[in-house]
Biopython code that builds the backbone (N, CA, C, O; Angstrom):
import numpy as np
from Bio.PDB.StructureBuilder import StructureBuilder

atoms = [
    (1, "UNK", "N", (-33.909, 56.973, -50.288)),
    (1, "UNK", "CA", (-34.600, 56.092, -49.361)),
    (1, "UNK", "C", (-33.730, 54.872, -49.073)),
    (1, "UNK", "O", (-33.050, 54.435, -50.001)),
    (2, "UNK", "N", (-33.671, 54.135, -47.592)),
    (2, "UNK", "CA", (-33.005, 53.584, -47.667)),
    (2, "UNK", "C", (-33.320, 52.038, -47.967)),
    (2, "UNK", "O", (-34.324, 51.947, -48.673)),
    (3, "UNK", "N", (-32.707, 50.685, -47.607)),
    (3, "UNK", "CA", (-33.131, 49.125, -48.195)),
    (3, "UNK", "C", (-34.448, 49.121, -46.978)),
    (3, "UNK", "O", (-34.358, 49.808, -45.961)),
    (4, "UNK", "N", (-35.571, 48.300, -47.254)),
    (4, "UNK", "CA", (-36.517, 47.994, -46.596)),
    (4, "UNK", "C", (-35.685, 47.203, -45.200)),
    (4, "UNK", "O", (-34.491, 46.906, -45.248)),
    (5, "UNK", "N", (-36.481, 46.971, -44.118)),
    (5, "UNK", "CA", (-36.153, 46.293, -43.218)),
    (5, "UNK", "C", (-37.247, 44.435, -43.354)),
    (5, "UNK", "O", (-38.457, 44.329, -43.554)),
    (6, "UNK", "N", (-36.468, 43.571, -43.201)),
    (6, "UNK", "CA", (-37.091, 42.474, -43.304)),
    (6, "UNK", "C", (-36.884, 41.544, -42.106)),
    (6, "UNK", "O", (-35.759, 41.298, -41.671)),
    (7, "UNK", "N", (-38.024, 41.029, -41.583)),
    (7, "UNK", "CA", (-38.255, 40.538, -40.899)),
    (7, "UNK", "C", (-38.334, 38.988, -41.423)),
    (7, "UNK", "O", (-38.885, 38.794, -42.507)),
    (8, "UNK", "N", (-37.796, 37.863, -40.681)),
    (8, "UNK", "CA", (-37.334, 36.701, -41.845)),
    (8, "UNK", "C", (-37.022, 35.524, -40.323)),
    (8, "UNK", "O", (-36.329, 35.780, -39.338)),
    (9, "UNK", "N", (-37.619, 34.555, -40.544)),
    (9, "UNK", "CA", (-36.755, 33.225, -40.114)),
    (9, "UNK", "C", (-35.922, 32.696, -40.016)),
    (9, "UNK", "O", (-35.429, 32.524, -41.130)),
    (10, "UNK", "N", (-35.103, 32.052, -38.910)),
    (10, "UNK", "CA", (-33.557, 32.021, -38.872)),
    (10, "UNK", "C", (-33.596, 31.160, -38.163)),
    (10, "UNK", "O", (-33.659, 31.368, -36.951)),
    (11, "UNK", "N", (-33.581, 30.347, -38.497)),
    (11, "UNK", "CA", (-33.495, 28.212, -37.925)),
    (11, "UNK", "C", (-34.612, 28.697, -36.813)),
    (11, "UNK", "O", (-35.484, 29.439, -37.266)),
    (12, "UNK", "N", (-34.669, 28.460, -35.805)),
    (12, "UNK", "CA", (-35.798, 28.416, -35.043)),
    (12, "UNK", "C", (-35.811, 30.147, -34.233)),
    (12, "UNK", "O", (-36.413, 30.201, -33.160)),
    (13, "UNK", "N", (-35.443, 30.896, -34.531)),
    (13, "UNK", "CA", (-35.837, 32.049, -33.932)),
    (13, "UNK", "C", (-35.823, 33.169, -35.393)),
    (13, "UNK", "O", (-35.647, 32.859, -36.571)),
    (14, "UNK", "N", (-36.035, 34.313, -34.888)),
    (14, "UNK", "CA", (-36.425, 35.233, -36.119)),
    (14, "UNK", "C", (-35.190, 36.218, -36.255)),
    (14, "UNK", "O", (-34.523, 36.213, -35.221)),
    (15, "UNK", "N", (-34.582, 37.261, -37.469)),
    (15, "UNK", "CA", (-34.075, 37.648, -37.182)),
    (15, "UNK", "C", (-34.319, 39.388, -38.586)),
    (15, "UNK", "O", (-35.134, 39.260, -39.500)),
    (16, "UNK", "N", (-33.788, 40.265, -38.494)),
    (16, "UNK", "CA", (-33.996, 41.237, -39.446)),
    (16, "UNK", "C", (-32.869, 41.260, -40.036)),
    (16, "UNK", "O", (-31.908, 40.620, -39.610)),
    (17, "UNK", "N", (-32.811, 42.262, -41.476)),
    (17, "UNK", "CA", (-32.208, 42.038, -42.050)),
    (17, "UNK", "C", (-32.369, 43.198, -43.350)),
    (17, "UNK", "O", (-33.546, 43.320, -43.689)),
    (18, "UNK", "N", (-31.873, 43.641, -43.749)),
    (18, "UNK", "CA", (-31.912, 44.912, -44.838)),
    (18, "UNK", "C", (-32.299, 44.518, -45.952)),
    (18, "UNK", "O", (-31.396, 43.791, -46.365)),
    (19, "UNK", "N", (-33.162, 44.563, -46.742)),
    (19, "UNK", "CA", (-33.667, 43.520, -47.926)),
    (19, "UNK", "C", (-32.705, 43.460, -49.196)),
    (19, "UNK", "O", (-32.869, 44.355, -50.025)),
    (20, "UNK", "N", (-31.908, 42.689, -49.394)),
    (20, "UNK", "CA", (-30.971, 42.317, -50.486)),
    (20, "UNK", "C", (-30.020, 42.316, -49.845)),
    (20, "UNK", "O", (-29.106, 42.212, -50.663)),
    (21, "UNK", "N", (-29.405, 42.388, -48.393)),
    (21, "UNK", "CA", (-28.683, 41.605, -47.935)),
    (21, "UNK", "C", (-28.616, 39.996, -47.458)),
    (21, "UNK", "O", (-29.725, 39.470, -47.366)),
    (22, "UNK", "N", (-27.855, 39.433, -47.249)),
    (22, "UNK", "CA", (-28.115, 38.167, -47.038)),
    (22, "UNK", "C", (-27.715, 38.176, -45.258)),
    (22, "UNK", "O", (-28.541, 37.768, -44.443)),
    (23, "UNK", "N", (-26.256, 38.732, -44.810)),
    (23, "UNK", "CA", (-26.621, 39.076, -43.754)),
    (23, "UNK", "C", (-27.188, 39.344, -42.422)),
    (23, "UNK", "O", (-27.522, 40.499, -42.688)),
    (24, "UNK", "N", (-27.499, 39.219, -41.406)),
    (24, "UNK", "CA", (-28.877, 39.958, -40.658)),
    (24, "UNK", "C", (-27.602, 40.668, -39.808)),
    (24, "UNK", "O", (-26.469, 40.367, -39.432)),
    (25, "UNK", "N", (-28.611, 41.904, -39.752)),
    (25, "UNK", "CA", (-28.524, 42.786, -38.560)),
    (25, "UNK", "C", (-28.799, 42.261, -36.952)),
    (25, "UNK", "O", (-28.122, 42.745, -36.045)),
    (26, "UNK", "N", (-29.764, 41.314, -36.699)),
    (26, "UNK", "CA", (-30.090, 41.155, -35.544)),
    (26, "UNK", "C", (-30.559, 40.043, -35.332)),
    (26, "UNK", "O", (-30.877, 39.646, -36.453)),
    (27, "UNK", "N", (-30.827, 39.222, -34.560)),
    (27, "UNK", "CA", (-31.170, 38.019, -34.270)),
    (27, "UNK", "C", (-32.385, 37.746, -32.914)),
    (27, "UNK", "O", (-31.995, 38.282, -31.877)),
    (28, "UNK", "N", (-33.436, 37.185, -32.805)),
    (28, "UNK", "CA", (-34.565, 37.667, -31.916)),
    (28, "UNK", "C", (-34.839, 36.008, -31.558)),
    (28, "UNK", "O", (-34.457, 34.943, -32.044)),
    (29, "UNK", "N", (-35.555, 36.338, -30.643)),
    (29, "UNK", "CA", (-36.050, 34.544, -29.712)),
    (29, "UNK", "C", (-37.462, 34.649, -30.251)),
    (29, "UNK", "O", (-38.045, 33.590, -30.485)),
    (30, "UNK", "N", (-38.077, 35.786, -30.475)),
    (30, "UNK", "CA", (-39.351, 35.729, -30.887)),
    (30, "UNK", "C", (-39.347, 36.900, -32.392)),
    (30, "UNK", "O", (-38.520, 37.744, -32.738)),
    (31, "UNK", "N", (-40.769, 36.426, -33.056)),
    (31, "UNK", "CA", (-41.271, 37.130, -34.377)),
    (31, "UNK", "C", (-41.259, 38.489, -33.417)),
    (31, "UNK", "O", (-40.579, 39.428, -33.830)),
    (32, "UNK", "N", (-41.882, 38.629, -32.318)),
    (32, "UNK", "CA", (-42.252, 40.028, -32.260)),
    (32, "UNK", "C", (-41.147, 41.265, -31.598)),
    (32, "UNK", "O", (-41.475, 42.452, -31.594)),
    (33, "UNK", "N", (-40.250, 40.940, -31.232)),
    (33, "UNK", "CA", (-39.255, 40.933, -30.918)),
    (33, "UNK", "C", (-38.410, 41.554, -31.842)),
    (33, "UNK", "O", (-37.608, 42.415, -31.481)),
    (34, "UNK", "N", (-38.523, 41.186, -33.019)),
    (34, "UNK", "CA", (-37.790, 41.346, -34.438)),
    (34, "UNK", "C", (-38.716, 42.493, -35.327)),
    (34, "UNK", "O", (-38.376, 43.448, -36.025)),
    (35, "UNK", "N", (-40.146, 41.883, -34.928)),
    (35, "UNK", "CA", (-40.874, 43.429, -35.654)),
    (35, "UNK", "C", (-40.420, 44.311, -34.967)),
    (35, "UNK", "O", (-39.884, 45.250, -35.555)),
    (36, "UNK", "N", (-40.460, 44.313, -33.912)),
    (36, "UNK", "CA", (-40.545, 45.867, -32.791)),
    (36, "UNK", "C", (-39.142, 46.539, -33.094)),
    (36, "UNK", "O", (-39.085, 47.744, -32.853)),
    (37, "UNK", "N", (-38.348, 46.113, -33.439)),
    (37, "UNK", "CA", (-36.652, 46.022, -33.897)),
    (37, "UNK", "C", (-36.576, 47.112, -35.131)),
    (37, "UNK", "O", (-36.189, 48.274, -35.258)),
    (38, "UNK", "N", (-37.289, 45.871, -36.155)),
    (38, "UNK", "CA", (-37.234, 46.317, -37.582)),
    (38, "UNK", "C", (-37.983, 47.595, -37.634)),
    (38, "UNK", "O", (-37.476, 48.555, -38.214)),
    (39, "UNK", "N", (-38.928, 47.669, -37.182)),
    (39, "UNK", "CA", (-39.926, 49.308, -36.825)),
    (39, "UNK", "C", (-38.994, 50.151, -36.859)),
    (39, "UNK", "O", (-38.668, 50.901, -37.779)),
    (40, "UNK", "N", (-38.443, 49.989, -35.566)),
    (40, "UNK", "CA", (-37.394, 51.115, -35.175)),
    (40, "UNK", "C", (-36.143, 51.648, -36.446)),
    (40, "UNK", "O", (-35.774, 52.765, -36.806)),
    (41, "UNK", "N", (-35.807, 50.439, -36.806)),
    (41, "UNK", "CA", (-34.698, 50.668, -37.811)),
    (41, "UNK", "C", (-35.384, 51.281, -38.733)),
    (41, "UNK", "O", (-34.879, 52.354, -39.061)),
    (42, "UNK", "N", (-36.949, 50.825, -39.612)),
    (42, "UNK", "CA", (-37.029, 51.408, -40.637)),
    (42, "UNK", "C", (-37.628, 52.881, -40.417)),
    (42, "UNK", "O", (-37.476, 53.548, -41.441)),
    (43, "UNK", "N", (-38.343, 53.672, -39.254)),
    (43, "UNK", "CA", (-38.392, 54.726, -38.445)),
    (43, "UNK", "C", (-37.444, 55.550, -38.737)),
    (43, "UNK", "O", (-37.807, 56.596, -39.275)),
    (44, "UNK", "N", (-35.820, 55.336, -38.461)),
    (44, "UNK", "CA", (-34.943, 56.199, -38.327)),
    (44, "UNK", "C", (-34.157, 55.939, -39.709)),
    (44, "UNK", "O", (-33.198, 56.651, -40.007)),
    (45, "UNK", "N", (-34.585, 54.924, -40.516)),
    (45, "UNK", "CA", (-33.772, 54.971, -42.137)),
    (45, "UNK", "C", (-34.916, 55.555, -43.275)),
    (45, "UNK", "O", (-34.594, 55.706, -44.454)),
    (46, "UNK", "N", (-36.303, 55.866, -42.766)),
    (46, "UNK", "CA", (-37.050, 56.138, -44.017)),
    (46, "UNK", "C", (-37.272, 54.958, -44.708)),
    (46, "UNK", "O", (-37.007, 54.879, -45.908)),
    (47, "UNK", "N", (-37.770, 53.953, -44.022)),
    (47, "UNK", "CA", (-37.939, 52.518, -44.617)),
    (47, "UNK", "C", (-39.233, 51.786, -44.708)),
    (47, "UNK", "O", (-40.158, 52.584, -44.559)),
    (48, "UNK", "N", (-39.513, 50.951, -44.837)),
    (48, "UNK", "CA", (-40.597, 49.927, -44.472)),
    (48, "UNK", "C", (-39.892, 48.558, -43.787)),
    (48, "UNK", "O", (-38.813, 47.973, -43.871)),
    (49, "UNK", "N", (-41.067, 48.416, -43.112)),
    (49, "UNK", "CA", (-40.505, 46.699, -43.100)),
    (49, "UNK", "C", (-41.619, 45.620, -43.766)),
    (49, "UNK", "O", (-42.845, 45.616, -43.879)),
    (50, "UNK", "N", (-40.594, 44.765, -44.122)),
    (50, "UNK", "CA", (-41.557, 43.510, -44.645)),
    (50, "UNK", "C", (-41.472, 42.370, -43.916)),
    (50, "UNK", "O", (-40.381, 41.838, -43.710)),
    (51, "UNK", "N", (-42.799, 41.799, -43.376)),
    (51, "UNK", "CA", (-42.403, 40.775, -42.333)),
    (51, "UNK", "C", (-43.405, 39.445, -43.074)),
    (51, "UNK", "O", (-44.461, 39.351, -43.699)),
    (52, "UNK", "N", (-42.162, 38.410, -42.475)),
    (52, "UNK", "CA", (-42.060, 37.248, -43.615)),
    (52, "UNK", "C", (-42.857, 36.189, -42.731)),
    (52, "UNK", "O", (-43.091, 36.469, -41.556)),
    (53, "UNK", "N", (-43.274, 34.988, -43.270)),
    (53, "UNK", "CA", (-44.019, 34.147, -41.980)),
    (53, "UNK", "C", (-42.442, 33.161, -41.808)),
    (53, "UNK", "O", (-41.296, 33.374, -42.204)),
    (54, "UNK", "N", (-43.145, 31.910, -40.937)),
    (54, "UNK", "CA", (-42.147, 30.671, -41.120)),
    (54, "UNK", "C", (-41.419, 29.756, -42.434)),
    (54, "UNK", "O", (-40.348, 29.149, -42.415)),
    (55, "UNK", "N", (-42.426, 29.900, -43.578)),
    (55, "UNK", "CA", (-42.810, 29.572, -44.485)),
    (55, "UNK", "C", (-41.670, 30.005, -45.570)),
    (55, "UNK", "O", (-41.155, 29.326, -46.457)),
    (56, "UNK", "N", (-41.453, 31.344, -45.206)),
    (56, "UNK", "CA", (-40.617, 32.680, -46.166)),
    (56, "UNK", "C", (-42.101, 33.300, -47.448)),
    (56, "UNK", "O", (-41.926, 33.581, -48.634)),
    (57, "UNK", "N", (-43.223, 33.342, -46.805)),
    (57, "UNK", "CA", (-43.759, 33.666, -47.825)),
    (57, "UNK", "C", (-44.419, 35.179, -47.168)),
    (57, "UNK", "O", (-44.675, 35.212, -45.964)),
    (58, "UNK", "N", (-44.666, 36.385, -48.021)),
    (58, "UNK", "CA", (-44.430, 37.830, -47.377)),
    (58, "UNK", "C", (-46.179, 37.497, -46.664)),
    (58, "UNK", "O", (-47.148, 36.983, -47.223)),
    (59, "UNK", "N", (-46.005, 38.135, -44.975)),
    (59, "UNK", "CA", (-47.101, 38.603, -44.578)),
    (59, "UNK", "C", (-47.850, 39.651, -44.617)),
    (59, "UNK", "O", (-49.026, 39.661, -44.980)),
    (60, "UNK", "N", (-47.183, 40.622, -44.231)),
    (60, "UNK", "CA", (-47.246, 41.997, -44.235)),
    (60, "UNK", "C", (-46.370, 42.752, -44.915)),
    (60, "UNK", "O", (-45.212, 42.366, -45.072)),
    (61, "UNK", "N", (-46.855, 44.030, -45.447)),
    (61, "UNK", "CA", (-45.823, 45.025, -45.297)),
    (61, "UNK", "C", (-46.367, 46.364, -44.484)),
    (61, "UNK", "O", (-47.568, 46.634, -44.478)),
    (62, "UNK", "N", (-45.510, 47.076, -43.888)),
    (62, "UNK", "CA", (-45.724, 48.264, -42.539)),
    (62, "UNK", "C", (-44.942, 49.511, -42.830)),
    (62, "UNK", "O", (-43.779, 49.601, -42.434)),
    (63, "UNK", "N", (-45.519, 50.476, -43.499)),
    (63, "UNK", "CA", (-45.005, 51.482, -43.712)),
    (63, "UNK", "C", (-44.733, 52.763, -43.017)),
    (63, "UNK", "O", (-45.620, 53.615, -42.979)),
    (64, "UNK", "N", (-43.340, 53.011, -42.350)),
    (64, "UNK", "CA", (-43.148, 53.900, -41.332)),
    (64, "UNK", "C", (-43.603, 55.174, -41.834)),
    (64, "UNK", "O", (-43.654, 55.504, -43.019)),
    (65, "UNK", "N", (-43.869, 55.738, -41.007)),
    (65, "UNK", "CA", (-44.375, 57.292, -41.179)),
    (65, "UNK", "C", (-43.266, 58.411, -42.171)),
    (65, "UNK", "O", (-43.646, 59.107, -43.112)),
    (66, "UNK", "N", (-42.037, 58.331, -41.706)),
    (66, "UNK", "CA", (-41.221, 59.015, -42.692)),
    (66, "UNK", "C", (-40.615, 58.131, -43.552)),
    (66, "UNK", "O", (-39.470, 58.307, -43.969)),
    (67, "UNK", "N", (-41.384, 57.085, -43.879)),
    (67, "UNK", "CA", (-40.945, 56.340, -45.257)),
    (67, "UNK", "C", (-42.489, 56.764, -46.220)),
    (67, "UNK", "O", (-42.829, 56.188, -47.253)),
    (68, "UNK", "N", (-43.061, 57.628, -45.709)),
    (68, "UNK", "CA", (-44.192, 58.072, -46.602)),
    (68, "UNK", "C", (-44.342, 59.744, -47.387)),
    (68, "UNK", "O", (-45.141, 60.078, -48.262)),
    (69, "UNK", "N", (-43.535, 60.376, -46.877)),
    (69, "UNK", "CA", (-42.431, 61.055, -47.119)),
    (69, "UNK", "C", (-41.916, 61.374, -48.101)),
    (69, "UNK", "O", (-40.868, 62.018, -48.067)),
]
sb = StructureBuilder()
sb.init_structure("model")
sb.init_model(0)
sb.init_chain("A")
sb.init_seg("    ")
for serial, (resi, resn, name, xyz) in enumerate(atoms, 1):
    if name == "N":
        sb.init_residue(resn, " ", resi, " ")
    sb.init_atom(name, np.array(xyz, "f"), 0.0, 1.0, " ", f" {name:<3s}", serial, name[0])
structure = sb.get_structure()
């Protein structure tokens, strides 16, 4: 299975990021923007995503269909 996808805050816009990287993969103007992103990535890696507020404290977690599997 592969690293979760994380959805995370990045000075004033949002960005994803593979969980235990420090890194990001992508960088977004909006939160939703970055979910719809991270979906996709964790979709085609067998992942979840975990999406974080402003705060850094966990909101959700969203478990893709073949990360159930």
């Amino acid at each position: 299975m592969s690293r979760n996808q994380q959805v995370v805050r990045y000075g004033e816009r949002w960005a994803v990021r593979s969980e235990g990287n420090t890194r990001v993969t992508s960088i977004y103007d909006s939160k939703e923007e970055a979910v719809s992103e991270a979906k996709k990535i964790a979709r085609n890696t067998a992942s979840s995503v975990m999406i974080y507020s402003s705060k850094y404290n966990l909101e959700e977690t969203d478990e893709t269909e073949r990360s159930r599997f």
